[in-house]
C-alpha positions as CSV (number, residue, x, y, z in Angstrom):
1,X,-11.4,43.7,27.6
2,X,-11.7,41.9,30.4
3,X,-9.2,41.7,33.7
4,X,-10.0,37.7,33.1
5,X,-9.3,37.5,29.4
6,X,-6.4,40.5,29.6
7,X,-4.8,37.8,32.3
8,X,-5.6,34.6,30.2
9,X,-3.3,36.5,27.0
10,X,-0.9,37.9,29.2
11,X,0.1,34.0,30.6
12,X,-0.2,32.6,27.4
13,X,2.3,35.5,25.8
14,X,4.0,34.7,28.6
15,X,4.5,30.9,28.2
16,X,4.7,30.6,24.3
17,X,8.1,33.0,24.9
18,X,9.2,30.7,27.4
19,X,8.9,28.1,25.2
20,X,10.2,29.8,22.3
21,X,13.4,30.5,23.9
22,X,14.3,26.8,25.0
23,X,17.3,25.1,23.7
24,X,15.6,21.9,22.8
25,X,12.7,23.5,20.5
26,X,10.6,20.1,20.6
27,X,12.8,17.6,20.8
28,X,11.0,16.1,23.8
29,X,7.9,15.6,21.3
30,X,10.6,14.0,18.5
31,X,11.7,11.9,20.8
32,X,8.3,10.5,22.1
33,X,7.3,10.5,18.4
34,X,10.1,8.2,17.5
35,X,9.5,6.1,20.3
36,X,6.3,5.7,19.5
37,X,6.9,4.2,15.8
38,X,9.6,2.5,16.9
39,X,7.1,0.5,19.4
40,X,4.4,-0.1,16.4
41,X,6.8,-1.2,14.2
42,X,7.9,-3.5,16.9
43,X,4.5,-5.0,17.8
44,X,4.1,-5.5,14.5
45,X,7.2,-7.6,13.8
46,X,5.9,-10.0,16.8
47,X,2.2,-10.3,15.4
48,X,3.7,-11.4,12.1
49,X,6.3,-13.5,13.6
50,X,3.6,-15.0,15.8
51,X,1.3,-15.7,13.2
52,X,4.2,-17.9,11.4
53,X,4.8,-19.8,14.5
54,X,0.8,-20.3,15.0
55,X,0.5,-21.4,11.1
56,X,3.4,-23.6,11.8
57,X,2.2,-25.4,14.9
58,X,-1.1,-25.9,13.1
59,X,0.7,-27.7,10.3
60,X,2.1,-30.1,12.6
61,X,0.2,-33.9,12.2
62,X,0.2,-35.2,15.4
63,X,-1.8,-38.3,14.7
């Protein structure tokens, strides 16, 4: 093999133990990930909530 590609394996080796070994095992990426739904489910309870407010200012007779 390569110097290059014996390198490249080495660091990888190197970091995929490092992360192995952490305390937190992902919870940085749960946490975003709940975040995230938490935020879509939230936009999406203002679009429908906005949509009733818009149907019922439509409704409205003015004249």
């Amino acid at each position: 093999m390569s110097i290059l590609l014996t390198h490249l394996i080495t660091g990888i080796r190197r970091r995929w133990r490092a992360v192995r070994d952490t305390a937190d095992a992902g919870y940085t990426t749960e946490t975003v990930l709940v975040t995230a739904l938490l935020v879509a489910l939230a936009l999406a309870a203002i679009a429908a909530i906005s949509a009733i407010i818009v149907a019922k200012a439509n409704a409205l007779d003015l004249g």
